[in-house]
C-alpha positions as CSV (number, residue, x, y, z in Angstrom):
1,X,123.9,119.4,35.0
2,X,121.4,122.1,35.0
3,X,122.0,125.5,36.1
4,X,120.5,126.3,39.5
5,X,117.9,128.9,39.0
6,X,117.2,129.9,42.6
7,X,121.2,131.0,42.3
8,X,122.2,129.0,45.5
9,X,125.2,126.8,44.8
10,X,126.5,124.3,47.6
11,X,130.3,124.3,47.2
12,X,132.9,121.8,47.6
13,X,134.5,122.9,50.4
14,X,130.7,123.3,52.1
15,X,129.6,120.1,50.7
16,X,133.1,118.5,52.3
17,X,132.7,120.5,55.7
18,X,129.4,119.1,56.1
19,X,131.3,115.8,55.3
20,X,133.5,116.3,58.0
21,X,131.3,117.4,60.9
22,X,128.4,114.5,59.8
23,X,131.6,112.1,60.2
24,X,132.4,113.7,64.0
25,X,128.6,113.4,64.9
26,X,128.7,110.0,63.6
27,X,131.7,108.9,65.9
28,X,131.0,110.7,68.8
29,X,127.1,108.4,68.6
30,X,129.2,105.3,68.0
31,X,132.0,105.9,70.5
32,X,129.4,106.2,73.6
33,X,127.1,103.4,72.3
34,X,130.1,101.2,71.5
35,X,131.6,101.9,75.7
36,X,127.6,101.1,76.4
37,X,127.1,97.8,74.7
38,X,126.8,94.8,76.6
39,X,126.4,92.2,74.1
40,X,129.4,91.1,72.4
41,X,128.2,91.0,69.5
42,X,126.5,94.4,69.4
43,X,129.5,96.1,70.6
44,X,131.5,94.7,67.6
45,X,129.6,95.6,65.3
46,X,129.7,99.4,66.6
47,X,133.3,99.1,66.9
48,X,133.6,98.1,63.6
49,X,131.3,101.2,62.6
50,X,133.3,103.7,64.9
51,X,136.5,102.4,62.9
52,X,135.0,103.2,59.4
53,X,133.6,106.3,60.5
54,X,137.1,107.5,62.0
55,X,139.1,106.5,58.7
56,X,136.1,108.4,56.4
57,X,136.8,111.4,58.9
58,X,140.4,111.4,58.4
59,X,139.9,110.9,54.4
60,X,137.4,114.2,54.6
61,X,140.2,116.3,56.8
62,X,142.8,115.2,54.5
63,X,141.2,116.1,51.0
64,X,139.6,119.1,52.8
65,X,143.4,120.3,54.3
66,X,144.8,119.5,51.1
67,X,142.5,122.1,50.1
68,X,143.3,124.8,52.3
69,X,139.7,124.6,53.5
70,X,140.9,123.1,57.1
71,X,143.5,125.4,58.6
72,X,144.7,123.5,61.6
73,X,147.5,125.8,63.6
74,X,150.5,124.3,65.5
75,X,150.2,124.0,68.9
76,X,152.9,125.9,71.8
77,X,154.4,123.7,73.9
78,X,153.0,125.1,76.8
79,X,149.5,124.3,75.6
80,X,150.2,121.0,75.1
81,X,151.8,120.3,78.6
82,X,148.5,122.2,79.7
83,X,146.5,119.8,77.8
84,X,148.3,116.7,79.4
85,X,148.4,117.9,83.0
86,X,144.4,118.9,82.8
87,X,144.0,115.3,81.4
88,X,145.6,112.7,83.4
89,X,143.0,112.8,86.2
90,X,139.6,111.2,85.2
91,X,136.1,111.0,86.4
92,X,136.1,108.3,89.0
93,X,139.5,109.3,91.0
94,X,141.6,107.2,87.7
95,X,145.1,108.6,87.0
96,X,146.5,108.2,83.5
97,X,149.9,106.9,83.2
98,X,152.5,110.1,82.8
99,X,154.8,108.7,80.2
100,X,153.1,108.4,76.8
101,X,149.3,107.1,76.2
102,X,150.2,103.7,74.7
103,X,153.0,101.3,76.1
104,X,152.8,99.3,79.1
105,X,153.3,101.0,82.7
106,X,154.6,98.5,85.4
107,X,152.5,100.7,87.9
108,X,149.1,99.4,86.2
109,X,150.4,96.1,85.6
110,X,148.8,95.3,82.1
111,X,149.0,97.1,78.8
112,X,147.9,100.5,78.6
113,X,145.8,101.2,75.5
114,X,145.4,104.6,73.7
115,X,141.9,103.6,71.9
116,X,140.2,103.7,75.4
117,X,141.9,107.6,76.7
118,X,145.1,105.7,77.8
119,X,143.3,103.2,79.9
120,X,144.0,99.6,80.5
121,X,140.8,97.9,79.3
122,X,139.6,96.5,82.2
123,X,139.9,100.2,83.8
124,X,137.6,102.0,80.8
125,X,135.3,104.5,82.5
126,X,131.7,103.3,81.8
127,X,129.2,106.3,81.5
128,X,125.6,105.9,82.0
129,X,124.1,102.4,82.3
130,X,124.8,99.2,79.7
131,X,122.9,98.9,76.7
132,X,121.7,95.5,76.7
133,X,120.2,93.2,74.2
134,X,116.4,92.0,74.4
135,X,116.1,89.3,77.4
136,X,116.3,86.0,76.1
137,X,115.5,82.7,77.7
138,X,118.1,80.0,78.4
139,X,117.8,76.3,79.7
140,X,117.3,76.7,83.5
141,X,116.0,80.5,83.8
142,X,112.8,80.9,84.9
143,X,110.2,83.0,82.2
144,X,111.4,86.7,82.1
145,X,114.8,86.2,84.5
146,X,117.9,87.4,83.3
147,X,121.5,86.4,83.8
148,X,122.5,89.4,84.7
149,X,119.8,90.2,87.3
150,X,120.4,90.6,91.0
151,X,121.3,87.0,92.4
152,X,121.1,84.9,89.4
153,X,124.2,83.0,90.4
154,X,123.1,82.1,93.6
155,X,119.5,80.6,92.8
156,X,118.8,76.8,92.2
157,X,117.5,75.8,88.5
């Protein structure tokens, strides 16, 4: 390798920072399109994305807090019971189970899921409007009509 003679040198704990905070951007994009996608198969495919980009993350804090270059301190107890009580209500009136974020809660009636903020699934907040694939036609819809649009179900074909 050449030596750089501008004198700027990119080290590895930058180079691994930058790492770590492309790998947050990246799941942060895919966790909100992901709880947007309305086609199946689209919203696999970014959950399969948001997966890999959440194990590369933990890889890059792991090598980079091997390192030293991530200091992470420990939390007081107090904080974290701050943390809980501030986060069991949700946007839209929804109250998080108060045992642990995973298990199932007789209360809620189905299994309680930590991947979706301790939510049953059918119970996920859903923020903005669903992405949806292109419009496509199907045997009985009438040029341009959707499935999903207002009435569908209730129109002869």
């Amino acid at each position: 390798m050449q030596p750089n003679p501008s004198g700027h040198h990119l080290s590895d704990r930058t180079i691994t920072m930058d790492c770590l905070d492309s790998c947050k951007n990246l799941s942060h994009m895919y966790h909100m399109a992901t709880e947007e996608a309305a086609d199946p198969s689209l919203r696999r495919t970014l959950e399969h994305l948001l997966t890999s980009t959440l194990h590369m993350s933990d890889e890059v804090f792991r090598t980079s807090h091997r390192h030293g270059w991530y200091q992470v301190p420990n939390a007081e107890q107090g904080q974290v019971g701050h943390f809980l009580s501030q986060h069991r209500q949700v946007e839209g009136g929804h109250r998080v189970p108060p045992q642990s974020f995973a298990g199932h809660d007789p209360r809620w009636g189905e299994r309680v899921s930590p991947d979706v903020g301790g939510f049953p699934h059918s119970a996920a907040p859903v923020f903005g409007g669903p992405i949806r694939a292109e419009a496509t036609s199907h045997a009985g819809d009438r040029p341009g009509e959707r499935r999903d649009s207002p009435g569908w179900d209730q129109r002869s074909h």
